[in-house]
N, C-alpha and C positions, 0 to 999 in steps of 0.2 A: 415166430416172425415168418411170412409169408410175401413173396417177391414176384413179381411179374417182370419182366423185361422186353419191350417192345424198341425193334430196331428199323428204322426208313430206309428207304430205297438211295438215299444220299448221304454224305457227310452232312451233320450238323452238329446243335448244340445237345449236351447231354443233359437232360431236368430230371427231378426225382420230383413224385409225390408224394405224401405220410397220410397215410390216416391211421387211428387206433390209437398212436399214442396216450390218450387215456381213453383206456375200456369202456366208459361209459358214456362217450360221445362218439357214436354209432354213425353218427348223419355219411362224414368222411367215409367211414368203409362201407356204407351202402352206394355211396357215390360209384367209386370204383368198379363195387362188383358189377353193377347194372351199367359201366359204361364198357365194359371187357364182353367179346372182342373189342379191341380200340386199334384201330391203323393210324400211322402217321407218314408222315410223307419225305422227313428226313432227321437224322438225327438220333435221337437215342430217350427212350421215356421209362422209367424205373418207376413202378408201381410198388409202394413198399407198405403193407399194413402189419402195424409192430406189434404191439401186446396183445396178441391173440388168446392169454388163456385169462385176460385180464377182459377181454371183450365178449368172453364166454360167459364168465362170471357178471359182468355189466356194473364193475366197480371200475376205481380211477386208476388204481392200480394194486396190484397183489401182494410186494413187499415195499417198493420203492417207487417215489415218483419217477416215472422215464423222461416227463421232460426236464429233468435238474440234472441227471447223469451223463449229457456230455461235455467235452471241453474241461472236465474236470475229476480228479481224484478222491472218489468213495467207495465204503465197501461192497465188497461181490457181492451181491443181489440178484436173483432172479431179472428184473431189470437193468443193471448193468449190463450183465450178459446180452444183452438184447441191444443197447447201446453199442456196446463193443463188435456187433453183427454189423448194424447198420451204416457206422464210418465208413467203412470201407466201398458203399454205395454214395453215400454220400461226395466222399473224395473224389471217386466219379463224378459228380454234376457238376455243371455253372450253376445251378441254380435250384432250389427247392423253394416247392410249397408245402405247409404242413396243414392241414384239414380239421378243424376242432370246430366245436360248439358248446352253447354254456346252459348251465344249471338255471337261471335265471328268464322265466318266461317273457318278460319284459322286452330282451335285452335284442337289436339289428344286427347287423353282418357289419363287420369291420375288420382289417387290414394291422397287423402288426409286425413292423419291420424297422430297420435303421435306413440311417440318411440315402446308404448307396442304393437302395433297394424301392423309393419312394414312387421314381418314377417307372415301373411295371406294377405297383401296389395301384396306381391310379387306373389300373388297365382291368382290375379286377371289382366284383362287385362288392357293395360299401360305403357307406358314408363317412366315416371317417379312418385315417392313419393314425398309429401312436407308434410313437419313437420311441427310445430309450428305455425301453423296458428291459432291454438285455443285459442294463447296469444292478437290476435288480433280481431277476431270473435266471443268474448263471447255471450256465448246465443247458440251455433250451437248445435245441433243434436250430433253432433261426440262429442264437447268439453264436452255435458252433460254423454256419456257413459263413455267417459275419467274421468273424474270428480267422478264418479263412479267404478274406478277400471277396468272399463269391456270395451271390445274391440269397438272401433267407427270410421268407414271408410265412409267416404264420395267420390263417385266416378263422376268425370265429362267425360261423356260418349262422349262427342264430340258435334258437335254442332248443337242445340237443333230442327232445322227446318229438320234434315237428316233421312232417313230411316237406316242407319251405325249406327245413335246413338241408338236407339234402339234395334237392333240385337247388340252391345258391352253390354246393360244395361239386355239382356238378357244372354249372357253370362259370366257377372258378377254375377249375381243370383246363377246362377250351380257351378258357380266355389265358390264362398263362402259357401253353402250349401256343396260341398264336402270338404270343410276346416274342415266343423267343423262336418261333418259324418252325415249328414241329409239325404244324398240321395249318391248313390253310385258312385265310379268314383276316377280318380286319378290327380292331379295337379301338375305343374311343377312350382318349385320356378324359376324367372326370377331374373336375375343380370338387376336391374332398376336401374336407378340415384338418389340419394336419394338428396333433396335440404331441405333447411330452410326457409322458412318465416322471413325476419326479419326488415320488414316497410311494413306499411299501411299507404299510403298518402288518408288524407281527405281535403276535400279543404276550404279553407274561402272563396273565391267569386265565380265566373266562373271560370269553371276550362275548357279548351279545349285545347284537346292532340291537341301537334306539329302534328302528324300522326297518322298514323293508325298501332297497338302495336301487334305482333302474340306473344300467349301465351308463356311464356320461349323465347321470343329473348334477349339474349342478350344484354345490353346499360351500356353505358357510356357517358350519353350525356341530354340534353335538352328532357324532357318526356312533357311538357307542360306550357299554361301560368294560374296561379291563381290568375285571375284579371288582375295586371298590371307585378305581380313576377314569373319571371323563376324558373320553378320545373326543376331540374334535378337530377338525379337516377343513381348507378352503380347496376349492378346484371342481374337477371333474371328478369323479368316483366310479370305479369298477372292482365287479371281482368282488364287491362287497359281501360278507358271510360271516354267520357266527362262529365261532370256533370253542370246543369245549376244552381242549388241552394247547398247552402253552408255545410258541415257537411256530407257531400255525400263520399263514398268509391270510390276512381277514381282508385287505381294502387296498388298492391303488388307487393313489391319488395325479390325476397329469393335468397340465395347463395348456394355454396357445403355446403354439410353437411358431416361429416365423424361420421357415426353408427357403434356402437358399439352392437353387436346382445345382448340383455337384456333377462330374462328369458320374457313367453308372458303372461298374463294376462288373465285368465277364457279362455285360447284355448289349 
């Protein structure tokens, strides 16, 4: 794990960044490196890029997934260990963003965060927000700042082999840094789609999609066979993938959501 720590000329708000989290969405830790030197103007900005020997290698991770290891009780890992670094950066902040991109060439820049967290998730770029994912994802980065009171945004900047995904994970940095007054500048709330999370199919045998699933299409229909049993799914669909061994995360299913704007949490 590798930490940057940038401090302002004033008291402000303390934010953290992630990228690395999994090794092989790179976009995040190119963002960073090429925005360092970074000045801000007040406040406190934690640069933190995690699985570095997991980013060397350009796999998702080495023994353990690191976004399921916090906020919860699993065995010592190479990744735990890295988890158990990070907290204590985290505890520090109001507010994190975490820096990802996806396997699927298809798939735009979207925002994943809980209720308290919607309105600065509109500040950054994206077309849509999904909620609730943190009731399925425990362990993630975002569920732990949630879990904590304080803001936690995870952004999938596009997809992860693009030179796009990286200039979007660049201009997710500035724009949340003027959210919360770190650096100077004005943002514009966007009217995005807000959705739900509400299934996570894991599979018990082989799992291999009917087709090939773009992020948020739409379905009403036969998503896959598990084994020898027809999965089928209504909703949005992300995350979709085949999986060859059992207990594996193959598809997210989420629908509308209709938010209610709540006061925001440590913003």
């Amino acid at each position: 794990m590798k930490t940057f720590i940038i401090d302002g000329n004033r008291e402000g708000k303390t934010i953290a960044v992630v990228a690395g989290v999994h090794g092989n969405e790179k976009a995040g830790v190119e963002a960073i490196k090429s925005l360092l030197p970074f000045k801000i103007n007040q406040g406190r900005l934690i640069f933190v890029i995690a699985n570095e020997k997991a980013i060397e290698k350009n796999v998702r991770f080495i023994e353990t997934d690191l976004n399921r290891l916090f906020n919860c009780k699993t065995p010592e890992t190479m990744e735990k260990r890295i988890a158990n670094k990070m907290k204590p950066l985290l505890n520090q902040a109001d507010a994190m963003l975490d820096l990802h991109s996806s396997f699927s060439k298809d798939t735009f820049p979207f925002c994943i965060c809980e209720e308290n967290s919607v309105e600065v998730a509109k500040q950054l770029p994206g077309k849509i927000i999904l909620t609730g994912l943190t009731k399925f994802h425990k362990g993630s980065t975002d569920e732990y700042m949630y879990k904590h009171g304080k803001i936690g945004i995870c952004i999938e900047c596009g997809y992860l082999n693009s030179k796009k995904a990286r200039d979007i994970a660049k201009k997710a940095v500035r724009s949340f840094c003027i959210a919360f007054g770190i650096i100077k500048g004005r943002n514009r709330k966007k009217e995005q789609r807000i959705l739900k999370a509400t299934e996570l199919y894991k599979n018990k045998s082989t799992f291999k999609l009917k087709k090939s699933f773009k992020d948020f299409e739409k379905v009403n229909c036969l998503i896959g066979l598990d084994g020898k049993e027809k999965i089928k799914a209504k909703g949005y669909i992300l995350f979709a993938q085949s999986q060859k061994n059992p207990k594996k995360e193959c598809f997210v299913i989420a629908n509308e959501k209709i938010y209610k704007q709540k006061q925001q949490v440590g913003y």
